[in-house]
MDAnalysis code that builds the backbone (N, CA, C; Angstrom):
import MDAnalysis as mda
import numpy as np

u = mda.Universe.empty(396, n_residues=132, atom_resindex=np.repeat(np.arange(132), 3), trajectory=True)
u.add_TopologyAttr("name", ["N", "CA", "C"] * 132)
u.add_TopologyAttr("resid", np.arange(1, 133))
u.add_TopologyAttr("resname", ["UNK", "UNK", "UNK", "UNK", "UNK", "UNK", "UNK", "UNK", "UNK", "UNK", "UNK", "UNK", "UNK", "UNK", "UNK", "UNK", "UNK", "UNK", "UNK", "UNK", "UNK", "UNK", "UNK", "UNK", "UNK", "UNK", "UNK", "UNK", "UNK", "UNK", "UNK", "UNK", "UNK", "UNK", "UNK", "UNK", "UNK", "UNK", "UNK", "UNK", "UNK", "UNK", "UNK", "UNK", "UNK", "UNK", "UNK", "UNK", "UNK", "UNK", "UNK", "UNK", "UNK", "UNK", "UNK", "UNK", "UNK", "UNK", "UNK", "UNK", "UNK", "UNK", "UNK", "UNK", "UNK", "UNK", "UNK", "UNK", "UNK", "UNK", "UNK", "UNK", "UNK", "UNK", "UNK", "UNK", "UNK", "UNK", "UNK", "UNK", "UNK", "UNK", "UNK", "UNK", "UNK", "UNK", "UNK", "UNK", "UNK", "UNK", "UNK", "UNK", "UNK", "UNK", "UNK", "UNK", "UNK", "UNK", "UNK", "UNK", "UNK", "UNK", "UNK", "UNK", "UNK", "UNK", "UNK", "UNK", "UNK", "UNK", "UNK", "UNK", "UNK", "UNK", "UNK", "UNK", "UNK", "UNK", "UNK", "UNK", "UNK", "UNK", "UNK", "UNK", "UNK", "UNK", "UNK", "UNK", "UNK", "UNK", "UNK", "UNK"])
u.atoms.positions = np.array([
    [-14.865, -6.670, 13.793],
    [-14.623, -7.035, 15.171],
    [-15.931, -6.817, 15.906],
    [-16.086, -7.473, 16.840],
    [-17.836, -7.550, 17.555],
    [-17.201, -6.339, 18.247],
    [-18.085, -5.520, 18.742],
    [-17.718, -4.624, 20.005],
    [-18.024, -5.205, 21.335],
    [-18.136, -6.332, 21.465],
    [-18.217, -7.317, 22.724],
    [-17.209, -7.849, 22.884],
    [-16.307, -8.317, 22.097],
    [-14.726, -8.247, 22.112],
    [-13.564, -7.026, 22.160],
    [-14.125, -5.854, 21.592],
    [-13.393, -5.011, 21.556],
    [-13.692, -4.687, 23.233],
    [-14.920, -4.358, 23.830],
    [-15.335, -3.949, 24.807],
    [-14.696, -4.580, 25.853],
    [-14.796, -5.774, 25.898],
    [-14.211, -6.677, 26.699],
    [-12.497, -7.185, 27.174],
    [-11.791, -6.551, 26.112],
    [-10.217, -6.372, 26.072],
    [-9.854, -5.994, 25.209],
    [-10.185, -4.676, 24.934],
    [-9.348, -3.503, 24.604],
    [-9.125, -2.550, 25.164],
    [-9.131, -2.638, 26.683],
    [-8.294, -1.770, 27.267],
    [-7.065, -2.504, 27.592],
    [-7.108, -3.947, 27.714],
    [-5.703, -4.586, 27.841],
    [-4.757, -5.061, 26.497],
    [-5.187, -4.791, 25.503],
    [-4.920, -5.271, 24.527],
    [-4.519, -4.648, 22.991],
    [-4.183, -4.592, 22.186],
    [-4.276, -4.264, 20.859],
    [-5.250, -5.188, 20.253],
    [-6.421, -5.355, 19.994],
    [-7.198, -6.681, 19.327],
    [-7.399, -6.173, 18.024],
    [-6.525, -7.538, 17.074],
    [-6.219, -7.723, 15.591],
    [-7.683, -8.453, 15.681],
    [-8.628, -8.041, 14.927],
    [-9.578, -9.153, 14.797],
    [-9.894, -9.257, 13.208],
    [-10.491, -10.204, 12.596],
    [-10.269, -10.126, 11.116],
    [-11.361, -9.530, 10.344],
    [-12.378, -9.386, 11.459],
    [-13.658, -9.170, 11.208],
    [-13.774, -7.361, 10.944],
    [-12.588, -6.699, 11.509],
    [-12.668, -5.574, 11.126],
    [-11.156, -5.059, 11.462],
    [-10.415, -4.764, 10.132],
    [-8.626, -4.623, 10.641],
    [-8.416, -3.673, 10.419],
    [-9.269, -2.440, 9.728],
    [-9.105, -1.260, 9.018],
    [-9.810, -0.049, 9.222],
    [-9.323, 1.142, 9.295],
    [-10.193, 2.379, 9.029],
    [-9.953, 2.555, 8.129],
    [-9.227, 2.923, 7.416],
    [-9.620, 3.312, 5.914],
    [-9.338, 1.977, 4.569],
    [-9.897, 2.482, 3.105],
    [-9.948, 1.903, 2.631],
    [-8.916, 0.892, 1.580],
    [-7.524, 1.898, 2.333],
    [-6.235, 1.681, 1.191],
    [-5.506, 1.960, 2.076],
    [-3.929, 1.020, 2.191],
    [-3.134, 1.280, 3.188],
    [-2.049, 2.523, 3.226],
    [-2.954, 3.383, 2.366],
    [-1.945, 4.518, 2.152],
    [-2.875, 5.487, 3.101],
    [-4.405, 5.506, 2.946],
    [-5.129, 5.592, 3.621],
    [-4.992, 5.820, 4.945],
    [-4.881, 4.581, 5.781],
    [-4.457, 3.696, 6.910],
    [-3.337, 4.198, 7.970],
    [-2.336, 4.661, 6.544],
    [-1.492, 5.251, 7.299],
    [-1.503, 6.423, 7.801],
    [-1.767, 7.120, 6.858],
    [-1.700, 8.361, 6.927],
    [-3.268, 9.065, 8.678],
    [-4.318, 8.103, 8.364],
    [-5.261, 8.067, 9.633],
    [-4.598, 8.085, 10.906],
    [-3.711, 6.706, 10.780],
    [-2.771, 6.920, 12.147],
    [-1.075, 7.158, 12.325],
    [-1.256, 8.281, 11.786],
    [-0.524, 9.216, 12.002],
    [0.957, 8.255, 11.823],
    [1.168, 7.331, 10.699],
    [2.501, 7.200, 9.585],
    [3.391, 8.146, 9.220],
    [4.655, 7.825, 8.978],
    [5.014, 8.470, 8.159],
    [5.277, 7.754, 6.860],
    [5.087, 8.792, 6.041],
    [5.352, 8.580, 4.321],
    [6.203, 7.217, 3.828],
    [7.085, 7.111, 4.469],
    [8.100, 6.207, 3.941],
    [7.893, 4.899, 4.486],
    [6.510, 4.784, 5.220],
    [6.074, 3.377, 5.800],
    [5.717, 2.925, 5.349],
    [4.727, 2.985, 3.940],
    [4.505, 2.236, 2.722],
    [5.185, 1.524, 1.918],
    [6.394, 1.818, 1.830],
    [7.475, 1.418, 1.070],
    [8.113, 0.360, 2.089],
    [8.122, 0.727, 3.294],
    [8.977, -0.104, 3.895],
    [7.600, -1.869, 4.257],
    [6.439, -1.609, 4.582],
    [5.669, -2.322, 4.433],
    [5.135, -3.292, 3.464],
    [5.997, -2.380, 1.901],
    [5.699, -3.459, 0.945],
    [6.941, -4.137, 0.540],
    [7.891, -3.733, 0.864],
    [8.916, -4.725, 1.280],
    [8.996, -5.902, 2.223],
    [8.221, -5.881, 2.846],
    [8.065, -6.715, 4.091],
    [7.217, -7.910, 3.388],
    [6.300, -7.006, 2.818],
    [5.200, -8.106, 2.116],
    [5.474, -8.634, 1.102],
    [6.573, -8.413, 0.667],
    [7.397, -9.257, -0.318],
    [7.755, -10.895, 0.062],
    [7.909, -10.867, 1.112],
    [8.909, -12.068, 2.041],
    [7.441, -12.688, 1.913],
    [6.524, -12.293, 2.155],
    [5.385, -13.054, 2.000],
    [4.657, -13.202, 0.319],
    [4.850, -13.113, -0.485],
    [4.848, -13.001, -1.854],
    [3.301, -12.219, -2.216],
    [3.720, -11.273, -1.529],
    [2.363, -10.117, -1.591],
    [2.746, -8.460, -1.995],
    [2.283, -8.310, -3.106],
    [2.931, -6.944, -3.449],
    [1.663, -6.338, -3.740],
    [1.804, -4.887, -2.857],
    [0.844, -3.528, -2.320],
    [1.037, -3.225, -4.013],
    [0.010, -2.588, -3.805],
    [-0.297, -1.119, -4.482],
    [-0.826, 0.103, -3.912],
    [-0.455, 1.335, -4.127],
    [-0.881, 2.589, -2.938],
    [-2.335, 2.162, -3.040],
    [-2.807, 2.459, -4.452],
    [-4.219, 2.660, -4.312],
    [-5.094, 1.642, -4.190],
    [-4.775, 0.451, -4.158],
    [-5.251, -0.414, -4.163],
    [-6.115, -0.849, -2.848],
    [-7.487, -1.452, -3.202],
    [-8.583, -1.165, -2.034],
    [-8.266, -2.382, -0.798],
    [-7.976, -2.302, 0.377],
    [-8.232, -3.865, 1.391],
    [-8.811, -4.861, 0.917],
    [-10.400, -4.350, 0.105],
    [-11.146, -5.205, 0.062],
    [-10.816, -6.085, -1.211],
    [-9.943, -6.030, -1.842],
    [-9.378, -6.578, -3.469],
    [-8.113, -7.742, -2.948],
    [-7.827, -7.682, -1.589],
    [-6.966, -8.164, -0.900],
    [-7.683, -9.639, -0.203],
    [-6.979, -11.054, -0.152],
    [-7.716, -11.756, 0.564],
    [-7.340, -11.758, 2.410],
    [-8.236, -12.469, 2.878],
    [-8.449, -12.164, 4.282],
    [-7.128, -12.574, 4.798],
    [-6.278, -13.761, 4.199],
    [-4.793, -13.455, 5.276],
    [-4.008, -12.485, 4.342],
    [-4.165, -12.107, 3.492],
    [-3.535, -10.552, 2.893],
    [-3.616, -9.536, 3.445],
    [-5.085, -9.533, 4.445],
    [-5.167, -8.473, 5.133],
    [-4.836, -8.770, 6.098],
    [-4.467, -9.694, 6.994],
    [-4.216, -10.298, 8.510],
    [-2.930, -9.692, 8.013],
    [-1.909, -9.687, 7.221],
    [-0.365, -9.774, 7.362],
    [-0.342, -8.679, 7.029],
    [-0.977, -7.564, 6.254],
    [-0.736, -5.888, 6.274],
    [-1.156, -5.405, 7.743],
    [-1.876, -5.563, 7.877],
    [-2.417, -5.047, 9.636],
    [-1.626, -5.241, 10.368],
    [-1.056, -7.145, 10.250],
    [-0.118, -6.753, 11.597],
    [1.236, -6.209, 11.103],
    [1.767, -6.345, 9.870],
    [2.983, -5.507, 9.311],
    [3.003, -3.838, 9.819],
    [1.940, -3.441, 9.380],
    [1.209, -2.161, 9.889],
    [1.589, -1.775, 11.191],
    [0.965, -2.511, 11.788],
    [1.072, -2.355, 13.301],
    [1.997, -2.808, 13.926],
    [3.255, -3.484, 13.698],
    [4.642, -3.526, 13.959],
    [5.045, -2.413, 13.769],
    [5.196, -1.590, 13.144],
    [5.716, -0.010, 12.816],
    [5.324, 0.673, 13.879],
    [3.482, 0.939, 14.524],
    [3.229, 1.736, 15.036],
    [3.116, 1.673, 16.338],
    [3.221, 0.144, 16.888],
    [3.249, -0.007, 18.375],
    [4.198, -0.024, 19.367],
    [4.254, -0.105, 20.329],
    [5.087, 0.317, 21.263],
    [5.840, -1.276, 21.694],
    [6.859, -1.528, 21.609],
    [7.592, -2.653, 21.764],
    [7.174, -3.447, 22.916],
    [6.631, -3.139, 23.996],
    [6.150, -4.064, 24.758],
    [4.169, -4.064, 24.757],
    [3.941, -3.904, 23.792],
    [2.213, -4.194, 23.638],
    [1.962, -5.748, 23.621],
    [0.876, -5.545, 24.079],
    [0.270, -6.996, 24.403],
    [-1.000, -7.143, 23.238],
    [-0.347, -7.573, 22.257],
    [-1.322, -7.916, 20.968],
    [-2.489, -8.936, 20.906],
    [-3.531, -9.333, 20.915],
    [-4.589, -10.365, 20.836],
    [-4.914, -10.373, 19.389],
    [-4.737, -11.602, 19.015],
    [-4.975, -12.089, 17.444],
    [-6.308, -12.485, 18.045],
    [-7.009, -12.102, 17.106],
    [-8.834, -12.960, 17.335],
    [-8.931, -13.619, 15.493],
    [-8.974, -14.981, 15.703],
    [-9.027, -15.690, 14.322],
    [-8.121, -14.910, 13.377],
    [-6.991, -14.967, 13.336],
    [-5.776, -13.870, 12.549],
    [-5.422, -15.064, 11.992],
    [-4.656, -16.031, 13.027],
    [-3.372, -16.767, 12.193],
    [-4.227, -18.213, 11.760],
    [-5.279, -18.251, 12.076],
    [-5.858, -19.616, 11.360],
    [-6.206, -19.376, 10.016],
    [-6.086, -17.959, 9.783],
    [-6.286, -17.317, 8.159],
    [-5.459, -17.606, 7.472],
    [-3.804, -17.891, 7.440],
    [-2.664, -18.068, 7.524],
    [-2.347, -19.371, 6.773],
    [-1.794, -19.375, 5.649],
    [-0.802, -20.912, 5.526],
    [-0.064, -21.074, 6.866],
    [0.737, -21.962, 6.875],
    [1.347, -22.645, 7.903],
    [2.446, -21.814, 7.638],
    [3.323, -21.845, 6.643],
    [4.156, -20.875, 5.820],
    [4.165, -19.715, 6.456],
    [3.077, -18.474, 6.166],
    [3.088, -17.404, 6.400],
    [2.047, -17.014, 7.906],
    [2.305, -18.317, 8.599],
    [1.832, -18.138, 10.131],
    [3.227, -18.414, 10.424],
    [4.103, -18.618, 10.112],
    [5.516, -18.859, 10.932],
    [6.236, -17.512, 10.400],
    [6.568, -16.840, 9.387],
    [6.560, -15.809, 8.909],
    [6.571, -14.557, 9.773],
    [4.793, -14.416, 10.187],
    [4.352, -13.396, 10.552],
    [4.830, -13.805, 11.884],
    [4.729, -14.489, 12.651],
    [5.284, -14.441, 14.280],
    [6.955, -14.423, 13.781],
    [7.464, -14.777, 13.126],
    [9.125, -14.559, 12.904],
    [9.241, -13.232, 13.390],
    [8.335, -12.473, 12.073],
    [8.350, -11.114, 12.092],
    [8.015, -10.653, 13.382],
    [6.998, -10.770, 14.035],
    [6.686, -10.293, 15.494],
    [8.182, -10.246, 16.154],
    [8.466, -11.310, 16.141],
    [9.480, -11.700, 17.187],
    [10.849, -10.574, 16.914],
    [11.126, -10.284, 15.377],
    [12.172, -9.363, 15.257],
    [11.790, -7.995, 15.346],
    [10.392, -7.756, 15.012],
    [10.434, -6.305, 15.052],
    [10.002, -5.693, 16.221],
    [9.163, -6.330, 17.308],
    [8.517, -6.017, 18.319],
    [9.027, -7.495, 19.621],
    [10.465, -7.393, 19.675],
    [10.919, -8.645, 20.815],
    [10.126, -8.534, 21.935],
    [9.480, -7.467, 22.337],
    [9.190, -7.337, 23.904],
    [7.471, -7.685, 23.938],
    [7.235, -7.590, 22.726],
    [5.336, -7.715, 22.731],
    [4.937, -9.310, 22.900],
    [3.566, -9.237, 23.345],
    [3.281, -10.703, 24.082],
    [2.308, -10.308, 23.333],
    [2.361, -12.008, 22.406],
    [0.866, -12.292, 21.097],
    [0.362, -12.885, 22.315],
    [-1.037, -13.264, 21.562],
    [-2.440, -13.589, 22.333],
    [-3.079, -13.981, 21.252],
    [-3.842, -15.307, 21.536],
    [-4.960, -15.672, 20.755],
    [-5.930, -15.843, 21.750],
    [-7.202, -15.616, 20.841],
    [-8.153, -15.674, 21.836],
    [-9.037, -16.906, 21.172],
    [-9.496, -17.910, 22.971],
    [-9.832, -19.247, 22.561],
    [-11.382, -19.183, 23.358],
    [-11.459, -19.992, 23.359],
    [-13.198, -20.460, 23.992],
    [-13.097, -19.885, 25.350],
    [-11.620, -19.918, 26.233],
    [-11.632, -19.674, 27.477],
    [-11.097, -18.628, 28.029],
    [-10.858, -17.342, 26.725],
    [-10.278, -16.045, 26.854],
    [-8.757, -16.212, 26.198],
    [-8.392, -15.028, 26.263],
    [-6.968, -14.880, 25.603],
    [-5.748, -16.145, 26.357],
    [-4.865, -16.470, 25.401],
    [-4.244, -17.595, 25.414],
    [-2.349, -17.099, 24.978],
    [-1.653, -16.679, 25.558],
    [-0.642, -16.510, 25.191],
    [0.139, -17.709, 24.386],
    [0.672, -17.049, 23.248],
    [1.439, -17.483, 21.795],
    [2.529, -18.044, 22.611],
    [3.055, -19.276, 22.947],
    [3.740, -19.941, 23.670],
    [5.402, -19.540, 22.869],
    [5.318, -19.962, 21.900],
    [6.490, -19.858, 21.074],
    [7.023, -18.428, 20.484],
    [5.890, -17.109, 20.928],
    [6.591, -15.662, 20.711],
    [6.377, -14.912, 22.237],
    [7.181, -15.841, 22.757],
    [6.737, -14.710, 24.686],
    [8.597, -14.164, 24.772],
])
């Protein structure tokens, strides 16, 4: 993520950017950094099933492709955010089959009803018309 984007709206925002989705190196990692509990791994790789993506604890982000990692992050971060957050995808869902870009906003929409996606376009953040 540039820190000219982060700088620029992340105080209004959660910004998913693809360019940097992670502190640590394994989503067992990940979790445990921000303060998970144990049984969120399990429930996360269930999730990533529906998307035909199956975790391994130890297994590194970087062994993962880039919408592999777009859909753990935001799986991730459905667990840990607060139901009405205002999320900004920066280049997230163009990573995405068409498939598992309808998917992952499904998912938005059931696990976090109250959160408002955001993409961000040439002319600033752009609310997700079809998950408000």
């Amino acid at each position: 993520m540039s820190c000219a984007t982060l700088d620029r709206y992340g105080q209004d925002y959660c910004v998913i950017d693809t360019h940097n989705l992670f502190v640590g190196t394994t989503l067992e990692d990940e979790i445990l950094l921000l303060g998970g509990r144990d049984e969120l791994f399990g429930r996360i790789a269930d999730e990533c099933e529906n998307f035909g993506l199956r975790l391994a604890p130890e297994r590194k982000f970087s062994s993962y492709s880039g919408g592999e990692q777009i859909i753990i992050c935001c799986l991730l971060l459905m667990h840990l955010l607060p139901d009405g957050a205002r999320i900004l995808l920066v280049h997230a869902l163009e990573t995405l089959s068409p498939r598992n870009r309808e998917l992952l906003l499904e998912r938005f929409a059931a696990g976090l009803p109250g959160a408002r996606l955001f993409s961000l376009t040439e002319n600033g953040p752009q609310v997700l018309s079809h998950h408000v």
